[in-house]
mmCIF file of the C-alpha atoms, coordinates in Angstrom:
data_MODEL
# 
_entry.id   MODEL 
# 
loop_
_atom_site.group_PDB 
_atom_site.id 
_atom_site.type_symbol 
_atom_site.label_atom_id 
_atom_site.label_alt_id 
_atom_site.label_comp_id 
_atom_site.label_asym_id 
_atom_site.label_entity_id 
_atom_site.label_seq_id 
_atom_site.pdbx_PDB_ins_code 
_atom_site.Cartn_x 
_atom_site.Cartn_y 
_atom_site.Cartn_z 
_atom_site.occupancy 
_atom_site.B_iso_or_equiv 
_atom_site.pdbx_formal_charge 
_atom_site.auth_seq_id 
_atom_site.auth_comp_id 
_atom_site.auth_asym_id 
_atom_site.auth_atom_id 
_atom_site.pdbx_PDB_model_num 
ATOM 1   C CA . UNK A 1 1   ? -13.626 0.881   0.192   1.00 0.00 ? 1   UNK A CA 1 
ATOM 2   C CA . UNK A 1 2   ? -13.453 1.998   3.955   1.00 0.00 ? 2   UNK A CA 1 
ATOM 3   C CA . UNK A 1 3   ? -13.214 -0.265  6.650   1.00 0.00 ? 3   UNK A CA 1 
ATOM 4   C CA . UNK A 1 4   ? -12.968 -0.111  10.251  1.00 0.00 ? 4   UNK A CA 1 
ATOM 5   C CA . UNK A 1 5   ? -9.162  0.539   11.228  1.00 0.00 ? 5   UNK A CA 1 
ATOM 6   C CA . UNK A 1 6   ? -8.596  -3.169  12.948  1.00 0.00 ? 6   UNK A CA 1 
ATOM 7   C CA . UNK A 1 7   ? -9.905  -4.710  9.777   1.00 0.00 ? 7   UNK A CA 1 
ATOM 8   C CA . UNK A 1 8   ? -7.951  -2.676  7.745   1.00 0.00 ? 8   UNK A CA 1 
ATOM 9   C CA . UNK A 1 9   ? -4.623  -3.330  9.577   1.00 0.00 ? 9   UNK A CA 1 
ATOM 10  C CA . UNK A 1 10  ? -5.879  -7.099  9.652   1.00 0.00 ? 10  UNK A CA 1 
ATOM 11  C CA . UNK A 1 11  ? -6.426  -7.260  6.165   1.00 0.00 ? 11  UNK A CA 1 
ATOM 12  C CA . UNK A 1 12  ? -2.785  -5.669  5.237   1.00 0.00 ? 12  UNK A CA 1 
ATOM 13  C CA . UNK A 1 13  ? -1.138  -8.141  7.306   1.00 0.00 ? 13  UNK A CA 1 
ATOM 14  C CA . UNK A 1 14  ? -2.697  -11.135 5.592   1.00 0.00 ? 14  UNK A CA 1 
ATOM 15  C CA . UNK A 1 15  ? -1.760  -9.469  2.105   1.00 0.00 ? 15  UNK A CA 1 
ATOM 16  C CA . UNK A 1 16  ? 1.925   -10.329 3.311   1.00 0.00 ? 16  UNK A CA 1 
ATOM 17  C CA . UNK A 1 17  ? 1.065   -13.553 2.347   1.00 0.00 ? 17  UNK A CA 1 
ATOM 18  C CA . UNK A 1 18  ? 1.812   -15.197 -1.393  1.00 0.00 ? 18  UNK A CA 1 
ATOM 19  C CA . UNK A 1 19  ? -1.122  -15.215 -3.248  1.00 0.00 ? 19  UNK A CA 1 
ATOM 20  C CA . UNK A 1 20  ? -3.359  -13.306 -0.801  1.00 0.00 ? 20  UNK A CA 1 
ATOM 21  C CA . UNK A 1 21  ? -4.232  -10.038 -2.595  1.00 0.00 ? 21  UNK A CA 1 
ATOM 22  C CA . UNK A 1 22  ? -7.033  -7.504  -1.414  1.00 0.00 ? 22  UNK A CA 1 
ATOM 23  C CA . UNK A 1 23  ? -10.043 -9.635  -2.312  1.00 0.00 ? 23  UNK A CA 1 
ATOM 24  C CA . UNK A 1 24  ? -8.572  -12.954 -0.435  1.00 0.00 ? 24  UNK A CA 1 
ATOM 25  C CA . UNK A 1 25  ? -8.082  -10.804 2.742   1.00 0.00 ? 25  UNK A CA 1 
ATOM 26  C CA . UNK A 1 26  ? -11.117 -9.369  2.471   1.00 0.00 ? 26  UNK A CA 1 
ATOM 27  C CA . UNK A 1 27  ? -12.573 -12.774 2.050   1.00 0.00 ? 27  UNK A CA 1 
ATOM 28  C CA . UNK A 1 28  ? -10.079 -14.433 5.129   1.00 0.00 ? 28  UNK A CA 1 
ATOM 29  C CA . UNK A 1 29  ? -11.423 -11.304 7.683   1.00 0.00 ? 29  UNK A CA 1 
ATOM 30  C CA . UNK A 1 30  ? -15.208 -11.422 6.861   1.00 0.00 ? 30  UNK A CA 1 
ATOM 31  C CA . UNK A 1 31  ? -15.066 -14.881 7.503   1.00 0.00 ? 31  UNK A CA 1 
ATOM 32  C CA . UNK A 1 32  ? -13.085 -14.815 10.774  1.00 0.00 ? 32  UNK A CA 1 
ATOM 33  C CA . UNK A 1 33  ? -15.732 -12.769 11.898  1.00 0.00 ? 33  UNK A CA 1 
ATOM 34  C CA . UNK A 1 34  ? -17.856 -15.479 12.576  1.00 0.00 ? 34  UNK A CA 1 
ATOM 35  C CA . UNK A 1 35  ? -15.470 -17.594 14.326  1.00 0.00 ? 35  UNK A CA 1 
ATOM 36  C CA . UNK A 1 36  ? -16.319 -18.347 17.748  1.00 0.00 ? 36  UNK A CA 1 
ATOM 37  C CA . UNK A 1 37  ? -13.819 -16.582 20.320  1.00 0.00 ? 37  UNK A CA 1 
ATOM 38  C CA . UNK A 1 38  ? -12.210 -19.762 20.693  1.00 0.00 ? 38  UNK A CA 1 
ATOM 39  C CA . UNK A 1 39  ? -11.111 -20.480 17.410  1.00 0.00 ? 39  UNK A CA 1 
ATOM 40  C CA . UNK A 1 40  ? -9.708  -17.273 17.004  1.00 0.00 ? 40  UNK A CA 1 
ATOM 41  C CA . UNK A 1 41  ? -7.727  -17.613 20.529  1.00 0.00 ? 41  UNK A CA 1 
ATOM 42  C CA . UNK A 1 42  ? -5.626  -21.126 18.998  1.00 0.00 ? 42  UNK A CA 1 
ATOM 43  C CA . UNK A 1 43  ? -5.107  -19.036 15.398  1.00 0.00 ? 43  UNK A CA 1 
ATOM 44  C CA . UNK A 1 44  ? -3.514  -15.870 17.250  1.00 0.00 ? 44  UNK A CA 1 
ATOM 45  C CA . UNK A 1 45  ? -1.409  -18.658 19.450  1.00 0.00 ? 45  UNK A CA 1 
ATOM 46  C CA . UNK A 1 46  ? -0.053  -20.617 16.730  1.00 0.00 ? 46  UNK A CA 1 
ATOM 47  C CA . UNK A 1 47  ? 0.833   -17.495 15.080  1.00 0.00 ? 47  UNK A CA 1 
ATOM 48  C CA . UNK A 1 48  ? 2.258   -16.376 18.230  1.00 0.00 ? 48  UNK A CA 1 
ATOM 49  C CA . UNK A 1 49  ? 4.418   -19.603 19.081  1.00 0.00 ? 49  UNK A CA 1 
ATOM 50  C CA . UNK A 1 50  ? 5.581   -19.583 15.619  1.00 0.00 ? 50  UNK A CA 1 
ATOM 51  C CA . UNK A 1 51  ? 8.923   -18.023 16.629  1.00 0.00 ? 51  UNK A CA 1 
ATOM 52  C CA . UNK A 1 52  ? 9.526   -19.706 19.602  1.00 0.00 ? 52  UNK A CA 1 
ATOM 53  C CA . UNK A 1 53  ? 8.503   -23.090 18.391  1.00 0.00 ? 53  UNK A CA 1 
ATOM 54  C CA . UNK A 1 54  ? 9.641   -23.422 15.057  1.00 0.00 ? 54  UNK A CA 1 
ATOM 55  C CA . UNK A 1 55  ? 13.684  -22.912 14.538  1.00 0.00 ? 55  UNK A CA 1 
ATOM 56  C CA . UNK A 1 56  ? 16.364  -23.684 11.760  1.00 0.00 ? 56  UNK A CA 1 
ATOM 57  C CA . UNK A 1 57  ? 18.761  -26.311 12.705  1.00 0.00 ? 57  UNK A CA 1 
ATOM 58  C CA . UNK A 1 58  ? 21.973  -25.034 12.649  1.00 0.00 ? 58  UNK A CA 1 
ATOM 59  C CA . UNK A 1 59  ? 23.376  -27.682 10.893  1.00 0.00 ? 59  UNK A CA 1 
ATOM 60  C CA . UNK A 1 60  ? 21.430  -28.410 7.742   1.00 0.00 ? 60  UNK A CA 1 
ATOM 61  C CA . UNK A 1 61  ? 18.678  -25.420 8.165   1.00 0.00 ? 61  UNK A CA 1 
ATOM 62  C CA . UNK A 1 62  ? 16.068  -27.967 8.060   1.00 0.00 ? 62  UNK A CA 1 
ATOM 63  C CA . UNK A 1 63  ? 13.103  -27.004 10.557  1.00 0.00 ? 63  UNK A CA 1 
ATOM 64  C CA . UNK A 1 64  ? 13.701  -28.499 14.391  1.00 0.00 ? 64  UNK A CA 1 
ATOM 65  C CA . UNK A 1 65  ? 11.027  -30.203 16.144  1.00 0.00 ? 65  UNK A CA 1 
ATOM 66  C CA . UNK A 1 66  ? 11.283  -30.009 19.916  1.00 0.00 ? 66  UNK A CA 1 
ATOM 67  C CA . UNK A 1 67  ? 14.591  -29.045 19.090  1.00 0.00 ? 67  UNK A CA 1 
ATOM 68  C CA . UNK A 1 68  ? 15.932  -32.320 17.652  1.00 0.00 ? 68  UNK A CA 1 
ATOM 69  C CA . UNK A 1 69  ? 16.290  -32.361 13.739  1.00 0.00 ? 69  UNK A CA 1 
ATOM 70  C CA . UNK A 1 70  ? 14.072  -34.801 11.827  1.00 0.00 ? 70  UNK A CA 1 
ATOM 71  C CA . UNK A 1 71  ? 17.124  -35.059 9.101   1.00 0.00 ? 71  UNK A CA 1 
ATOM 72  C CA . UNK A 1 72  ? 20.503  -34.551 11.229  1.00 0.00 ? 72  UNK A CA 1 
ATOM 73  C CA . UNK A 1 73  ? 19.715  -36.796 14.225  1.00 0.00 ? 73  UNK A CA 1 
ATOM 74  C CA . UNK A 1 74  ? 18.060  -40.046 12.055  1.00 0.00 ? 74  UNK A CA 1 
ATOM 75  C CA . UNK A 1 75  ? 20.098  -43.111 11.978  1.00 0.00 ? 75  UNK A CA 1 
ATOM 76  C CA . UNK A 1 76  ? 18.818  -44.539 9.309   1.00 0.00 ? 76  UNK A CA 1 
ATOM 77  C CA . UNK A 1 77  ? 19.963  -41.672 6.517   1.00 0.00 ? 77  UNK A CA 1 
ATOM 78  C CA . UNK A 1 78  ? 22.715  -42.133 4.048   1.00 0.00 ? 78  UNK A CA 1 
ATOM 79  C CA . UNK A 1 79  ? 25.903  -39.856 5.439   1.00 0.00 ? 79  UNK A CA 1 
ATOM 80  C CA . UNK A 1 80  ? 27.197  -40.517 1.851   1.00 0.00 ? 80  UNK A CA 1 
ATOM 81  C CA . UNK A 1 81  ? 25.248  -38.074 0.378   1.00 0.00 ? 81  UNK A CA 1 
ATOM 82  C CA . UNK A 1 82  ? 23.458  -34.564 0.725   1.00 0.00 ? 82  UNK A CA 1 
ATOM 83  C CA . UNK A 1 83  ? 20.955  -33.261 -1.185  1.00 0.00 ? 83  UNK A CA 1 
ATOM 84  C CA . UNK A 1 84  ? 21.102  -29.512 -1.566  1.00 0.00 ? 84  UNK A CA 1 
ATOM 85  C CA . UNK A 1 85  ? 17.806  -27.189 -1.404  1.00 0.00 ? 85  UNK A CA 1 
ATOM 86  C CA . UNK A 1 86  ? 17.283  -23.492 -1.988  1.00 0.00 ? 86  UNK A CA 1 
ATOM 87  C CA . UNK A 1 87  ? 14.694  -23.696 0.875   1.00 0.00 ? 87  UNK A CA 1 
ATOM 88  C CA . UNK A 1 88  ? 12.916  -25.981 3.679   1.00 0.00 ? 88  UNK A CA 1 
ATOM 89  C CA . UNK A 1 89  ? 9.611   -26.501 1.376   1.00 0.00 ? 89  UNK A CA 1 
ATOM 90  C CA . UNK A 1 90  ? 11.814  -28.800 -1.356  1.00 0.00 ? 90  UNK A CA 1 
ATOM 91  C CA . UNK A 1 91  ? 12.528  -30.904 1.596   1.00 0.00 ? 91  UNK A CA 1 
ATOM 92  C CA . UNK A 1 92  ? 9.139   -32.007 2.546   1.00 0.00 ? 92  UNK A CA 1 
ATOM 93  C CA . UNK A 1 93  ? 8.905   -32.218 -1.252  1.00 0.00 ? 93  UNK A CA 1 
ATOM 94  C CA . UNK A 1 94  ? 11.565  -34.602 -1.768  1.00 0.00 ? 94  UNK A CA 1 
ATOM 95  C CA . UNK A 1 95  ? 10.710  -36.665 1.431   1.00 0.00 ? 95  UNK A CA 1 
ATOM 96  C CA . UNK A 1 96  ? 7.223   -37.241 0.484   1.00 0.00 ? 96  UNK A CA 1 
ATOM 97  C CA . UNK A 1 97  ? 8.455   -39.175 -2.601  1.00 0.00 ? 97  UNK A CA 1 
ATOM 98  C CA . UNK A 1 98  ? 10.215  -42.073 -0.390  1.00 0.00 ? 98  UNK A CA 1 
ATOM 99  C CA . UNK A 1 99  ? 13.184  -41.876 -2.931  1.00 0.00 ? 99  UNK A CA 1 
ATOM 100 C CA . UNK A 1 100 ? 15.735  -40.224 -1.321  1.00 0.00 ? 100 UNK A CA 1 
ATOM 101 C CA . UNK A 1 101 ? 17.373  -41.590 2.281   1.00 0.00 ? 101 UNK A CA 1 
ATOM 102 C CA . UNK A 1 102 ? 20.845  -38.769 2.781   1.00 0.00 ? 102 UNK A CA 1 
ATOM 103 C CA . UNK A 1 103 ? 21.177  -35.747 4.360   1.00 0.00 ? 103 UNK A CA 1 
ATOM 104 C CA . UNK A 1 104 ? 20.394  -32.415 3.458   1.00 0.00 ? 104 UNK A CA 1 
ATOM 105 C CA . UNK A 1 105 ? 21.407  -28.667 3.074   1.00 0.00 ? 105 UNK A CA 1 
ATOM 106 C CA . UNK A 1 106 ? 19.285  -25.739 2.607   1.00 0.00 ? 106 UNK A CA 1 
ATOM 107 C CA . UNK A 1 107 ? 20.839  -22.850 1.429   1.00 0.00 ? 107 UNK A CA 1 
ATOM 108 C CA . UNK A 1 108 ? 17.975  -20.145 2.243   1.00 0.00 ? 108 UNK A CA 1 
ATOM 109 C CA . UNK A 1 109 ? 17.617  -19.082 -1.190  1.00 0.00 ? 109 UNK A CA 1 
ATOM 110 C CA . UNK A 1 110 ? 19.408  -18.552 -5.023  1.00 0.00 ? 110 UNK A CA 1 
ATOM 111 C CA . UNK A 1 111 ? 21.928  -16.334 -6.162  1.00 0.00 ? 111 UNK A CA 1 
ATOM 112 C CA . UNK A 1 112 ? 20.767  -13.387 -7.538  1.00 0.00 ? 112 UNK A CA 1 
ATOM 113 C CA . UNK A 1 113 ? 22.608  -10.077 -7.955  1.00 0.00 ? 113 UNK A CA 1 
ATOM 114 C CA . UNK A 1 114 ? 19.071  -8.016  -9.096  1.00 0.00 ? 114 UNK A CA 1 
ATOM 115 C CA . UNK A 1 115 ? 18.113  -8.940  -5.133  1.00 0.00 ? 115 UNK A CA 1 
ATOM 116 C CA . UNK A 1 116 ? 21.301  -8.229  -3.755  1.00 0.00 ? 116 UNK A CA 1 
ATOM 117 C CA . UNK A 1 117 ? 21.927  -11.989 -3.090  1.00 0.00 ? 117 UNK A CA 1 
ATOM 118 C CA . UNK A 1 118 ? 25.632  -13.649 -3.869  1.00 0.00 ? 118 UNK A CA 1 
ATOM 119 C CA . UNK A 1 119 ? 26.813  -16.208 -2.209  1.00 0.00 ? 119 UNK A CA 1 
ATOM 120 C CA . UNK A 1 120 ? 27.599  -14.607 1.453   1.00 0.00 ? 120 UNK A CA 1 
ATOM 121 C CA . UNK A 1 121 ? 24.170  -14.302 1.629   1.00 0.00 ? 121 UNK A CA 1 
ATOM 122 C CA . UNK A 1 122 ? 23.945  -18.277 1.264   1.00 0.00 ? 122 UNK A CA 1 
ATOM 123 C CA . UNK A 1 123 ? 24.238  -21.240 3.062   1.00 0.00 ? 123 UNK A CA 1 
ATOM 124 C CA . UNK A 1 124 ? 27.537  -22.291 1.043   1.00 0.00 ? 124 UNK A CA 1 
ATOM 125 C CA . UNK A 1 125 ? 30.042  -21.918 4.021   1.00 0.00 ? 125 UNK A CA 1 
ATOM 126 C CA . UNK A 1 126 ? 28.387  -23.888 5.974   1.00 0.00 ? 126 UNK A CA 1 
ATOM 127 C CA . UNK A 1 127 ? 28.115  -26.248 2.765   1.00 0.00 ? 127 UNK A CA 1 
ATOM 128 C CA . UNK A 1 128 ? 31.493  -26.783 2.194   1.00 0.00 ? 128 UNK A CA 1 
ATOM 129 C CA . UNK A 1 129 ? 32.365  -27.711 5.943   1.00 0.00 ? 129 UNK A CA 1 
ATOM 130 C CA . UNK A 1 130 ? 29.783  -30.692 6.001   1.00 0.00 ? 130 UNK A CA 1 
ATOM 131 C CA . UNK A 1 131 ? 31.611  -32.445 2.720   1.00 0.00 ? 131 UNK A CA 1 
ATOM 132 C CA . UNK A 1 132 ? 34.149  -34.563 5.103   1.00 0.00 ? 132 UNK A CA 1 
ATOM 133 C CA . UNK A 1 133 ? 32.259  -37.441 4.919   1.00 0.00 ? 133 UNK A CA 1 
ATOM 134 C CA . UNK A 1 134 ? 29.804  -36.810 1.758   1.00 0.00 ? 134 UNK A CA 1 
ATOM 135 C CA . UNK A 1 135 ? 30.949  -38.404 -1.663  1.00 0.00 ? 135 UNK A CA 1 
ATOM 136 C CA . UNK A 1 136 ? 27.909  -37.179 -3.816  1.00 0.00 ? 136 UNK A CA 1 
ATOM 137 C CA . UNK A 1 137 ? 25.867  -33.540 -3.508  1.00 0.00 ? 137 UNK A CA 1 
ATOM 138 C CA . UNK A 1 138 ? 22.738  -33.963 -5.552  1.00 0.00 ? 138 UNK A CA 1 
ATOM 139 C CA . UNK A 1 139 ? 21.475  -30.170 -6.354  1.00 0.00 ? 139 UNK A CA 1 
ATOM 140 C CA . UNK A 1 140 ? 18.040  -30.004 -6.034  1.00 0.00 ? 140 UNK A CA 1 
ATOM 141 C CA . UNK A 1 141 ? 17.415  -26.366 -7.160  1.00 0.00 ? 141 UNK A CA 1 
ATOM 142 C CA . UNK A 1 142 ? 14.466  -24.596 -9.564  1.00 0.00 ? 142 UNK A CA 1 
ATOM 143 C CA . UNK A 1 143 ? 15.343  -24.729 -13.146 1.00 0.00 ? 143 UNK A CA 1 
ATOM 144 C CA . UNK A 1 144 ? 15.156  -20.850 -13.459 1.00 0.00 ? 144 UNK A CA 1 
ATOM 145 C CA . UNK A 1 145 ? 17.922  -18.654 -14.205 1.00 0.00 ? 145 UNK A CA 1 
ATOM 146 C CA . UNK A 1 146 ? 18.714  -17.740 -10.809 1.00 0.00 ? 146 UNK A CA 1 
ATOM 147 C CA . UNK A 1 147 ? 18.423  -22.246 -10.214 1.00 0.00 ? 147 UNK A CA 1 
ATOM 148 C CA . UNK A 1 148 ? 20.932  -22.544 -13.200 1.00 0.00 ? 148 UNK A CA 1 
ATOM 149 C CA . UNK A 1 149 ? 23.351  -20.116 -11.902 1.00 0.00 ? 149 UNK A CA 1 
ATOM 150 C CA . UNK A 1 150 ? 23.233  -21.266 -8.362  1.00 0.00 ? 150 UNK A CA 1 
ATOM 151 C CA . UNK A 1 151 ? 23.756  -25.091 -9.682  1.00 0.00 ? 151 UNK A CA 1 
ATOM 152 C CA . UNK A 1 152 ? 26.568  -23.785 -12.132 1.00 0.00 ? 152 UNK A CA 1 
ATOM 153 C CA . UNK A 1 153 ? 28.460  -21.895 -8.891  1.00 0.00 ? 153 UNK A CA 1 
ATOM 154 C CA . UNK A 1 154 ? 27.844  -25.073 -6.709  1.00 0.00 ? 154 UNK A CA 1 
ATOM 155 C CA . UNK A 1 155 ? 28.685  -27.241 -9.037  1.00 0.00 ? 155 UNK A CA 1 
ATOM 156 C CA . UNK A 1 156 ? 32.659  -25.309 -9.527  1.00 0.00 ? 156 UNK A CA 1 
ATOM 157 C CA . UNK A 1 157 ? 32.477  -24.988 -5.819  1.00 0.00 ? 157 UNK A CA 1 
ATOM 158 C CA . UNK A 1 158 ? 31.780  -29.092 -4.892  1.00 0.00 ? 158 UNK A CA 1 
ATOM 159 C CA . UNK A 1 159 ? 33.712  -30.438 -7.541  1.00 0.00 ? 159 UNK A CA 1 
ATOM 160 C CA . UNK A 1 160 ? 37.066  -28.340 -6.238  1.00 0.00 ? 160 UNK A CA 1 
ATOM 161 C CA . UNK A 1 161 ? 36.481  -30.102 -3.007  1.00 0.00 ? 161 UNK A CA 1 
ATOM 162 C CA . UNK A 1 162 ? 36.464  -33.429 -4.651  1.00 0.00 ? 162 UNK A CA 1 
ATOM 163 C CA . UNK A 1 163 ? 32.614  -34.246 -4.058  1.00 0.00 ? 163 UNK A CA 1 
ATOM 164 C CA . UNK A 1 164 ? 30.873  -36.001 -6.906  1.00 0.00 ? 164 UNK A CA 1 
ATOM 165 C CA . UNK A 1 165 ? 28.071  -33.605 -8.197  1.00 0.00 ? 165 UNK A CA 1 
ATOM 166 C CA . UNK A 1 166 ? 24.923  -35.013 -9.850  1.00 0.00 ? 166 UNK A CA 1 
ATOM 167 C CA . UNK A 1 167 ? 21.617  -32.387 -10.843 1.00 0.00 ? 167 UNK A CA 1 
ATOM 168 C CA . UNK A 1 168 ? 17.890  -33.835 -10.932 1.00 0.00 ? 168 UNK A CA 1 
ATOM 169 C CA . UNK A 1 169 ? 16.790  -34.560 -14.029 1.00 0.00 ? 169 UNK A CA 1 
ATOM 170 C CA . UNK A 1 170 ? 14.200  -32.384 -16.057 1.00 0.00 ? 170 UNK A CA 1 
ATOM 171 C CA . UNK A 1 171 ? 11.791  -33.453 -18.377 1.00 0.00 ? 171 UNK A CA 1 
ATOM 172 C CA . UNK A 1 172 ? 8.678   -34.695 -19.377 1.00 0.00 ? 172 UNK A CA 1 
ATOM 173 C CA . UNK A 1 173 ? 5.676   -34.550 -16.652 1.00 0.00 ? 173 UNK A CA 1 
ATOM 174 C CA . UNK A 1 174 ? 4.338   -37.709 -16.058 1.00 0.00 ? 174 UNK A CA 1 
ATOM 175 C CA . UNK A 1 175 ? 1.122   -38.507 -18.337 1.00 0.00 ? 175 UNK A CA 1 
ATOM 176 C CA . UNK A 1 176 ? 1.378   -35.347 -20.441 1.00 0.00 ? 176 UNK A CA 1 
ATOM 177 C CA . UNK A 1 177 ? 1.119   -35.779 -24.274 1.00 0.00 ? 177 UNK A CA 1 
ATOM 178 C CA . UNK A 1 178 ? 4.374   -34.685 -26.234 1.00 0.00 ? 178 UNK A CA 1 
ATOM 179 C CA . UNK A 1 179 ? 2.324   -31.834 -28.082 1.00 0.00 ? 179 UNK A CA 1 
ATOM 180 C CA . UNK A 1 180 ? 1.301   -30.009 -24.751 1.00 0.00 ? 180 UNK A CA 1 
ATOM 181 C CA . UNK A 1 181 ? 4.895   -29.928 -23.382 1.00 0.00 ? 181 UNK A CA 1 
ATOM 182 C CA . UNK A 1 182 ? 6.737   -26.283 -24.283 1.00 0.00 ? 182 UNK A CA 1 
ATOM 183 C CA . UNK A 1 183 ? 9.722   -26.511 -26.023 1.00 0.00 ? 183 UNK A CA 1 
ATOM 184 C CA . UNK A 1 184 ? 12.158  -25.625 -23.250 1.00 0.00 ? 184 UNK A CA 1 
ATOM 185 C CA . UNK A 1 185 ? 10.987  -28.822 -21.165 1.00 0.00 ? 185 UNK A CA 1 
ATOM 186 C CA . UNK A 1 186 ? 11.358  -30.783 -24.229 1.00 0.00 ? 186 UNK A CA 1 
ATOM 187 C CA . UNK A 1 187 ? 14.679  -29.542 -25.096 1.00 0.00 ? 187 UNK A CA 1 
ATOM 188 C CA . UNK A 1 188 ? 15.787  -30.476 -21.456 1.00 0.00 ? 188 UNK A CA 1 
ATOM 189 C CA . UNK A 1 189 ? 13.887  -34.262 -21.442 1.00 0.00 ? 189 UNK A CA 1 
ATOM 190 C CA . UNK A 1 190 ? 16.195  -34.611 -25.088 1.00 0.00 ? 190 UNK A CA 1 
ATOM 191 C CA . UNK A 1 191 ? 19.218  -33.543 -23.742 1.00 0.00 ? 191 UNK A CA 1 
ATOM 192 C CA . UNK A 1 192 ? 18.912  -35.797 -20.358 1.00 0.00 ? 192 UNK A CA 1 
ATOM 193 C CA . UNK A 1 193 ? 17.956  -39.111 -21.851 1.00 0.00 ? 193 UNK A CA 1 
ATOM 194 C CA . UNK A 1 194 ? 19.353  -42.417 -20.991 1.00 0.00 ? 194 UNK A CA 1 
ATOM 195 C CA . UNK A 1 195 ? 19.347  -45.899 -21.951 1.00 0.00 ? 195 UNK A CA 1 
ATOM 196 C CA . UNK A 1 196 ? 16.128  -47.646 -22.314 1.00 0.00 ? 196 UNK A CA 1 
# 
């Protein structure tokens, strides 16, 4: 189908987004043309701030708000251990659960040799010079292969350095029957049981 050139450009730079194929940004500019002026003004400056506003801290590559880090700078965390992420999203994750009160680390992805990612390309430098003062790393990565490898590497890595080294457990989904769960997430919930 042929558009008009802005809406065509528009629509390819929404389809850099996960999940947003040609139909969605099709949908997303059709509909932005009935926004008011206005609201189109504060979308095109929060996109535009974006850099500027948002940054990495530089030392746990959490997300900085007015340039103080909501996980480095808070008294009240746990300096005894650090919880290690593949990326910012699994922190928010792992906050909103109330469970967990140490530091983190996000590593800015997984290995993976098919992308051209080893472990220069990582956050593990940086890793190793915050584990003064840590006595447990709890990895917190994607049970994937790319997850399994990464944990495997860290894992070698930590324990060399003397640091305790726990993984999250994986298993059952809350309130799922046992005949609906796949055989690999049953295999794992088997193999990590505890005492009852």
């Amino acid at each position: 189908m042929r558009y008009p050139l802005y809406l065509s450009r528009l629509m390819e730079a929404l389809k850099a987004l996960p999940g947003v194929g040609s139909k969605t940004a099709d949908r997303y500019v059709f509909e932005m043309l009935h926004w008011p002026s206005k609201q189109l003004q504060q979308l095109a400056q929060a996109i535009d701030a974006l850099p500027t506003m948002v940054q990495f801290c530089s030392i746990c590559g959490c997300l900085n708000d007015d340039n103080q880090c909501l996980y480095c700078n808070a008294q009240y965390r746990d300096s005894s251990t650090l919880c290690v992420v593949a990326s910012v999203k699994e922190v928010f994750a792992i906050e909103a659960t109330g469970e967990y009160r140490g530091f983190y680390h996000v590593l800015g992805g997984l290995l993976s040799p098919l992308e051209g990612k080893g472990p220069e390309q990582l956050r593990i430098a940086s890793l190793k010079e915050r584990l003064a003062t840590v006595e447990e790393a709890i990895i917190a990565l994607d049970s994937t292969v790319e997850g399994d490898a990464t944990s495997l590497f860290l894992k070698q890595q930590l324990e060399r350095q003397g640091v305790k080294v726990s993984r999250l457990a994986f298993g059952l989904p809350l309130g799922s029957p046992l005949d609906y769960v796949d055989g690999g997430t049953l295999s794992r919930a088997m193999q990590g049981r505890r005492a009852f």
